[in-house]
Each structure stands twice: as C-alpha cells, then as structure tokens.
N, C-alpha and C positions, 0 to 999 in steps of 0.2 A: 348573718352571712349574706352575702351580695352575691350573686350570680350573672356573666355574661357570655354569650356565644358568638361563635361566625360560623361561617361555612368548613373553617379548619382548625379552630381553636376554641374549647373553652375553659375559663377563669374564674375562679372566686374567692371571697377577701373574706378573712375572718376577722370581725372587731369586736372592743370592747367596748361599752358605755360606760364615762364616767364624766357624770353630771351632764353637762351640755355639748359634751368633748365624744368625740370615738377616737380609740386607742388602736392602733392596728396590733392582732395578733399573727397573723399569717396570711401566707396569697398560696396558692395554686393555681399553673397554668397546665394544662396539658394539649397536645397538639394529635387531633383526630384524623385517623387511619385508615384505610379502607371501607368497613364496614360503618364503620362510626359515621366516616361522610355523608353518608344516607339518611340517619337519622335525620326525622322532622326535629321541628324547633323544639318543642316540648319534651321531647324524648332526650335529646341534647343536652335539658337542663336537669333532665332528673339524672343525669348518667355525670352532669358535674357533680349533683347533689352525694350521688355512692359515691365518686372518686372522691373528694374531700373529704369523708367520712373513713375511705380505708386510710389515707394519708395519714389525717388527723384523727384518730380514732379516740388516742387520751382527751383531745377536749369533750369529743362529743356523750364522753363514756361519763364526765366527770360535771358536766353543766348541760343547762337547756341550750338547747341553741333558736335561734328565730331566723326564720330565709326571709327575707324580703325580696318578693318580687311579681309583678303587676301582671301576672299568666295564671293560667290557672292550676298551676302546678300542685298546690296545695287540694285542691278536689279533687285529682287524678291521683295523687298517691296515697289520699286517704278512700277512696269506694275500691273494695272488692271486686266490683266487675270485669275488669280489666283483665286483660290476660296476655299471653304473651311475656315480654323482657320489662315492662310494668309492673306486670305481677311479682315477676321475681324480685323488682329492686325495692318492690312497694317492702316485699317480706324482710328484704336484710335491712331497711330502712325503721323496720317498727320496731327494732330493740334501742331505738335512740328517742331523747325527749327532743324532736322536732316543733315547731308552727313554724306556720305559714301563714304572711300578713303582706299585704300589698303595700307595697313601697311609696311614701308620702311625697321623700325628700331625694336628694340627688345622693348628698356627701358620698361616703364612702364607695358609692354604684360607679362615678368618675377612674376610681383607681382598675375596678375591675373592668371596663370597658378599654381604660390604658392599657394594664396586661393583654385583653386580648387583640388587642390590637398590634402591639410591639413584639408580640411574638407570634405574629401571622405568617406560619409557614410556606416556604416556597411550593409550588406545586410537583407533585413527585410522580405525576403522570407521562406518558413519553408520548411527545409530536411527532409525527412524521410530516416530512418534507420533500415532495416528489422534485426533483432537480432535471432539467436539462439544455444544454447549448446549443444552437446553432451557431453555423458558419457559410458565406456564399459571397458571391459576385456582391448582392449590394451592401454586404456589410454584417456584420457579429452581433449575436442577441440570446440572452439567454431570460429564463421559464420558473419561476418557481412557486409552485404548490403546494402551501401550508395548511395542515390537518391539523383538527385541536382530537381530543379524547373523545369528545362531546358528538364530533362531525362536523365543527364549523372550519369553514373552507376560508383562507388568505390568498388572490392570487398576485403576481407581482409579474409581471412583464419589461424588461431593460433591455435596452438599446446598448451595445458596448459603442463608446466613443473612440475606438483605435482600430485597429486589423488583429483579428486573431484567427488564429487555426480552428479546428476543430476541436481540438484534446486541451487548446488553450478555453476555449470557448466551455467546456464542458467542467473546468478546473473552474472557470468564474462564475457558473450555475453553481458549485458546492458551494464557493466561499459566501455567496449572495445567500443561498438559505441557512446558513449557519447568522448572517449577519441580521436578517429576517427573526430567527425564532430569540436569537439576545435582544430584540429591539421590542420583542414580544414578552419577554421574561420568562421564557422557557429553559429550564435546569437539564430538561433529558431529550433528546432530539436522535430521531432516525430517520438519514437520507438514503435515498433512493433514487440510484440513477441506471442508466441501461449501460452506460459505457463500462465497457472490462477493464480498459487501461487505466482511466480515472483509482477505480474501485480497489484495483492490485495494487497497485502505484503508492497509493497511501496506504495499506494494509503493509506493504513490503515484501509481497510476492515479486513484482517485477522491479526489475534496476531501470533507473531513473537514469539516462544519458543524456537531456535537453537540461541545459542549463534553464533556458524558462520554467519549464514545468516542475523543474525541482526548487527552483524559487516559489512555485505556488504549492507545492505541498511544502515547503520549511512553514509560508503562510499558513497552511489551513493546520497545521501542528501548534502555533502557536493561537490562533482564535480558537482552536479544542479546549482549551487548559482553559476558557471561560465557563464550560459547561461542567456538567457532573458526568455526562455520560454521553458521548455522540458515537453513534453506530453509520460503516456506510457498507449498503447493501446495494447487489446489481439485480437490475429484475428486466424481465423481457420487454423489449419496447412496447409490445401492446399496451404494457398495463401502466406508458409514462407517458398516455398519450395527450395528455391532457398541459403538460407541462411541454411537452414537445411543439405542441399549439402556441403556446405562450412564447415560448423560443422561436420559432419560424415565424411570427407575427412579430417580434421587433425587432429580428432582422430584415426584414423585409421592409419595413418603413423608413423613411428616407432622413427624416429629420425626428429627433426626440429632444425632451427637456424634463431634467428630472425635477419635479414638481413634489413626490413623494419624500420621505423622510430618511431614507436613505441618501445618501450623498457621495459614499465610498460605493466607486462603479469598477474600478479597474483597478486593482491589487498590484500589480505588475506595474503598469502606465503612471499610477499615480502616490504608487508609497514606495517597492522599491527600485523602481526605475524612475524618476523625478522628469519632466520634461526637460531634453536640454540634455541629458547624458547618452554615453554610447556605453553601449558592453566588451566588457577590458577584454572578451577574451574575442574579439570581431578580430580576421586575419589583415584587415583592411586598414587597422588604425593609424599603424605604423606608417606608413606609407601615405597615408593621409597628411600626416602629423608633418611628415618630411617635404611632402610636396609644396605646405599651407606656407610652415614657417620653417624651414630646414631643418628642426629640430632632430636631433640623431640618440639613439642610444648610448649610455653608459658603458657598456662592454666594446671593446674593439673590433671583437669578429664580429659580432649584430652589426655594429656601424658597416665594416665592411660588406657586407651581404646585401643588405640594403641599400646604399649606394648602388651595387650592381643591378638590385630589382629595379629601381626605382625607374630608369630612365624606360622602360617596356611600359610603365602607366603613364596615364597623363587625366589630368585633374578636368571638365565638365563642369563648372558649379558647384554643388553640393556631392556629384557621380563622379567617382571611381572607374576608367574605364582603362583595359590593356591595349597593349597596339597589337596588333596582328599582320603576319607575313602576308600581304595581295588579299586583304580581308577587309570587311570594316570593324570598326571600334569593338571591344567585348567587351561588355558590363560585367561590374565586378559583383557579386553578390556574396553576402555573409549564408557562415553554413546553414544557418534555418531555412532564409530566401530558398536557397539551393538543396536542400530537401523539398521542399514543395515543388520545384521546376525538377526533379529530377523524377519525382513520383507522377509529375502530368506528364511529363517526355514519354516514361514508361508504359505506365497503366491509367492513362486519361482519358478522357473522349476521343482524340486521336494515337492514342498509343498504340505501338503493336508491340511491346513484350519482346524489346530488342536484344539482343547478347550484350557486355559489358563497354565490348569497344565499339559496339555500333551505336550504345547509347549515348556515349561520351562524345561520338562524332554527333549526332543528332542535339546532343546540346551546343556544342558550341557552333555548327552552321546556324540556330536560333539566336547565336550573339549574346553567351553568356559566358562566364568564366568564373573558376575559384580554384586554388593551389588542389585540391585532392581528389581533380574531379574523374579522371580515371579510377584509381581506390573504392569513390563513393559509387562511382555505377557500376562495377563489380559485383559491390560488395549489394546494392538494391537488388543486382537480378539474384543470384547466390539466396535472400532471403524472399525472393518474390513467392508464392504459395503458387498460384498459377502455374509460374514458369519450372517450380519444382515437379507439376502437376502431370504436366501437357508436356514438357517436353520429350523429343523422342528418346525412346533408351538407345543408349550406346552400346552396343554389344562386343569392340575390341577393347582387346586386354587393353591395361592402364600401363604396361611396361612392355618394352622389347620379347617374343619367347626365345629361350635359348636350347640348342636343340642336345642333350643328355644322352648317352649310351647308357641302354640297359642291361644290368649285372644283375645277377643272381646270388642269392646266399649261399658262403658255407662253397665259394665254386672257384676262389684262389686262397693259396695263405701265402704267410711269409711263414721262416723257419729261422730261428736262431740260439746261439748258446750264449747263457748270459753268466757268467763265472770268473775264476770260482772267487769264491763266498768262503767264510771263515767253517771251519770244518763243523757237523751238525751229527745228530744220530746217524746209526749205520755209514759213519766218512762219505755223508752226502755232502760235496762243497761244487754241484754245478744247477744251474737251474735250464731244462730246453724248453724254450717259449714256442707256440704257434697262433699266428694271427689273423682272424678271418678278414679282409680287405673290407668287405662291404658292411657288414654288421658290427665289425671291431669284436667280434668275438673271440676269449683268450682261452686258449690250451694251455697248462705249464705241469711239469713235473720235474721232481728231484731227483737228483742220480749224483752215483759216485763217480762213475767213469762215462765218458762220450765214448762210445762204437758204432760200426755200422747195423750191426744188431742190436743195440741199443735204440738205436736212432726208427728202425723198420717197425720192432716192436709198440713202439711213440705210435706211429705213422696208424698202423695196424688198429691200436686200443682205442685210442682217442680221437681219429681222424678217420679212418674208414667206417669201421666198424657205426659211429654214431651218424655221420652226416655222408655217408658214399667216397667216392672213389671221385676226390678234385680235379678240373682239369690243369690247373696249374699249381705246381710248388716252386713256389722263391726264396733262396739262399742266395749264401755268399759263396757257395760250389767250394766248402772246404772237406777234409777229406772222409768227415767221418757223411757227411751228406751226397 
C-alpha cells in the first residue's frame, strides 16, 4: 500500500505484486474536514492508514499487507508510548498483519500522489469581503477588502473610468469584490457594506425603480450563481473604515491605469451598456432621432405629437436644449441627470427645503428642463424626511366645516298605518308604524281595527311611557290621528 497527503486530501493505492508487475487492487481517496485539517503530516498518514483498513477491511483481514513509505510511521505506530488519537489507532490497527518499510521505488507512489492531487478539494471556508464606493466632484472610486480565514488581508483600490452616483458607485464596490474573491478561487464569500439601499436592494426588501441599479443587481444575481454561497450584510460605517479609505483614495486621484488583473471596471459602462449606446427608455431620443434625421414613429398619433413637440427644441451639438418664452435655452436632461439636479436644488449645499412649485420654479430659472418636472419635485418634497420633519403643522381642517342642527333622540316621530295585510290571528290585518327621526328607531304593532283609542293607547305604551312626552308628532292628519 502507498500512501499520500496534502493539506485536504489523503489517498492510497492498494496493489498487487506479480513478478516484476504491480497489479492495482483499489485507491481510496478521502477529502479532510475540519478537524482533520489540523492534523500534522504524520498523523494524516496514519488516519489514511485506519481509513483504508475500515474501507477495505476484507483484504486486510485475509492477506499481509506492507505500507511503504519513507516517514516514520512505522515506529510510531508500533511503540506504546504515544497517547492520545495514536494510541487509539495504534490499537485498532494491531488486529491487522501490517509492515512497514521504506519505499525504494516511485511505481505505484505516482498513482497515489495523482489521486491526491485530482481530488483537491475546493476550500469550504468563508472570506469576507469589506466593500465600499465613493462618489464626488473629481470622480467615482471604489475600496475593496479581502479577508482570508487565516487573516490574510487583499486590498484593491479602483478608479471608476465613467461618472457614477453614489448607490451606482457602491453597487461597483459589491460587484468588484465578488470579481476579487472568483479571481481568488473563493467558493464562499461574505460582503460587507455599510449601504442600506445596496444591501435591501439585492435581498428584495426594497423595489428597485432606477433602471441602472436594477441592471446592476440583475448583474451581481447572475456572477452569484458562480459561487456556492455569497452572503451580503450592512454593518456600521465604523467598522468599513478601511475599505472606505480605499474608496475615497481613488476617487480622489485624477488619472489611473489598471495595471492589476482585473480588467472588468464598470459593469454598466462596459458589458451592458456598450460605448456608443443610449438608453431606449431616455425621454430625449425621440426627438433626437427626429431632429438628426427626420426619422418619425410607426404609429400615427406618436408621429403626430412629436412633430408638435419637436419644433419647442432645437439641437446644440450633441445637447438637447427647449426654447423658452423671454428665457434662455433649457437643457434637456434625462431622468437620472434630473434626479440628481433635483436633490441639489432641494437639499444641497444651497438648498432650502422649497415646496413643490417653488422647487420646479428654482429649477428651471437654473436652465434645465424635463416633461415631469413639476410631478418630480412634488413628489421629492412629499418624501423629503426633513421637510416631513420640520415643517409647520397645519392646524385647519382639510375640508370646508358645515354647520349641523342639533336633534335629540327619541324628540320627533312619524306616525303611520301600513295595511291591511291578509287577515292573521285574532283578525289582525293592520300594522301602526312609529319612527324616531334621529336614531331611525322603529315602534310597530298589530291591530285589528285603527281608532282613536287605539291609536292613544300606541302613543301611551310604546311612546310615552318608554322614551317621555315628544315634542313633535308627524302624520298625515288622518282621522283616526
């Protein structure tokens, strides 16, 4: 028998001698586990020696067998002194006819070194990955901090080469450490970033409204399905400070060159957005498209429509701008641009926290423009937190009041006879109704005949008696009333 190990896997070859020949009888490989990893080398070999022994237990029961192998395995599991998980296997080990002889020759040692080779398991420990973006005036960069099991540290610093936001910027930090630990041959990876909207976002707590950002998690969903396991967790910026560093350091530098092995920088910019394309769903294109080379829609009312817009724009170069009434030019911006300009207008270094239409007016005296731009600053103040915060309460009612006379219960009725009715016990065929006005409260009783002493007796039992002396009675002043 031949024996070999690694750090996660040991192997050995059982053969046969015949003549000058070995005969393969069997291989075992088994791939080591938690505790097992720890084993030293020598302990490793004796724990292949028991494994192949329970495997194969009919050869060893029914022939000598011989280990070869150039350790001193053979003096350690034959002296008693030893104690410990030695001792133990030293004793299940002496109901077999074992030796031990040092290995001269390669032959059959080649196959077991192959096995443990070719069946060198992946590592099944989990990395974590601290992730984070930056975004500013000179430019987009993001941070990432690879941890192995062990504590060894990978840091990675990138330059983005396009304009990203923030929440773009922080969506290129995940995809980069995810691209990081595959490049590393990592099966189980856990990132860690401080951003909330990132973290829900992908989990599917929060709904996805940016058509970019939902392009970059459809991305970070399909480079998942590479790993066995990837976990994303948000942890307090304290403790991402280090990766934060890394991010704010190459945004801040003016010029980069990716010299590293990485080469995929920008997911968006360079797989699904190709250089050279626009985004079909830009309010802008159309009219673009119309202005460049006349080209018009396929439906007739879009043609129609268009033609009307068209002449309000006029083309700049590559810009999009509206004419305006005793104004100058308005630039046309797409809805991302115009979220950004709408959240500086509001709540920026100069913002004051304006109402809807003062915001809208404040954008376009700036000289910008887009079809919903009333709608969109609405709808900013409405979710501002601030402005739901701080502003003052309003203390009049939300409708007109209207001004109500107040009635009392049980303090008018009506009086009627409702009849007759197909004849009943005791030739009862009338029914006399009384109605309280305000509560709809109903009196009725059965009678054979209407009288005026019929009628008092009513009034009497059921009407005074219970609820007092009304001030009004309403009939129709017929005679028995």
């Amino acid at each position: 028998m031949y024996l070999s190990t690694t750090d996660s896997v040991a192997s050995s070859v059982l053969v046969k001698n015949e003549g000058q020949c070995q005969q393969l009888v069997y291989f075992f490989s088994h791939l080591l586990k938690g505790a097992e990893t720890r084993y030293t080398s020598l302990e490793k070999l004796a724990w292949t020696v028991v494994l192949s022994t329970r495997r194969l237990r009919p050869y060893f029961l029914s022939h000598p067998v011989t280990v070869l192998t150039n350790n001193n395995l053979g003096r350690v599991l034959t002296q008693p002194e030893f104690s410990g998980r030695l001792a133990k296997w030293t004793m299940e080990l002496s109901q077999y006819d074992l030796q031990y002889q040092p290995r001269s020759a390669i032959k059959a040692q080649a196959l077991a070194d192959f096995l443990a080779e070719v069946h060198q398991g992946e590592s099944e420990e989990e990395w974590k990955a601290y992730v984070d973006g930056a975004s500013n005036k000179q430019g987009s960069g993001v941070g990432v901090l690879l941890v192995s099991p062990q504590g060894e540290e990978v840091r990675l610093s990138v330059r983005l080469s396009f304009k990203a936001s923030n929440n773009e910027a922080e969506y290129e930090a995940v995809l980069m450490g995810l691209q990081v630990a595959r490049r590393m041959g990592v099966t189980r990876v856990q990132l860690l970033s401080d951003s909330q909207l990132v973290s829900q976002q992908v989990k599917g707590s929060y709904e996805i409204r940016n058509d970019r950002l939902r392009r970059y998690a459809e991305a970070f969903a399909k480079l998942k399905t590479e790993f066995k396991e990837v976990t994303l967790l948000k942890i307090p910026r304290a403790e991402n400070s280090k990766a934060d560093e890394l991010a704010r350091l190459a945004s801040s530098i003016t010029e980069w060159t990716d010299e590293g092995p990485i080469t995929q920088v920008a997911w968006i910019t360079q797989i699904d957005q190709p250089p050279g394309t626009t985004d079909p769903s830009d309010w802008r294109n159309s009219i673009l498209t119309f202005l460049r080379t006349g080209e018009v829609p396929a439906n007739p009312e879009q043609t129609r429509l268009l033609k009307r817009r068209a002449p309000r724009f006029t083309l700049i170069g590559d810009q999009l701008y509206r004419r305006a009434f005793s104004r100058p030019l308005l630039k046309c911006l797409s809805l991302e641009d115009a979220e950004y300009v709408l959240k500086e207008a509001h709540q920026g270094c100069c913002g004051s926290h304006a109402g809807g239409r003062s915001l809208a007016r404040k954008v376009l005296l700036a000289g910008y423009f887009w079809p919903t731009l009333q709608a969109d600053a609405v709808k900013l103040v409405a979710t501002c937190l601030h402005c739901q915060k701080y502003q003052p309460f309003q203390r009049h009612p939300t409708k007109q009041l209207k001004t109500t006379t107040t009635s009392c219960p049980f303090d008018q009725w009506r009086m009627d006879i409702v009849g007759p009715f197909s004849t009943g016990p005791q030739q009862k065929k009338f029914l006399l109704v009384a109605v309280d006005y305000f509560s709809k409260w109903v009196e009725a009783e059965a009678l054979a005949r209407i009288t005026e002493d019929v009628v008092i007796k009513f009034l009497w039992k059921n009407i005074v008696c219970r609820y007092g002396i009304p001030c009004r009675l309403v009939s129709d002043n017929g005679w028995q009333f």
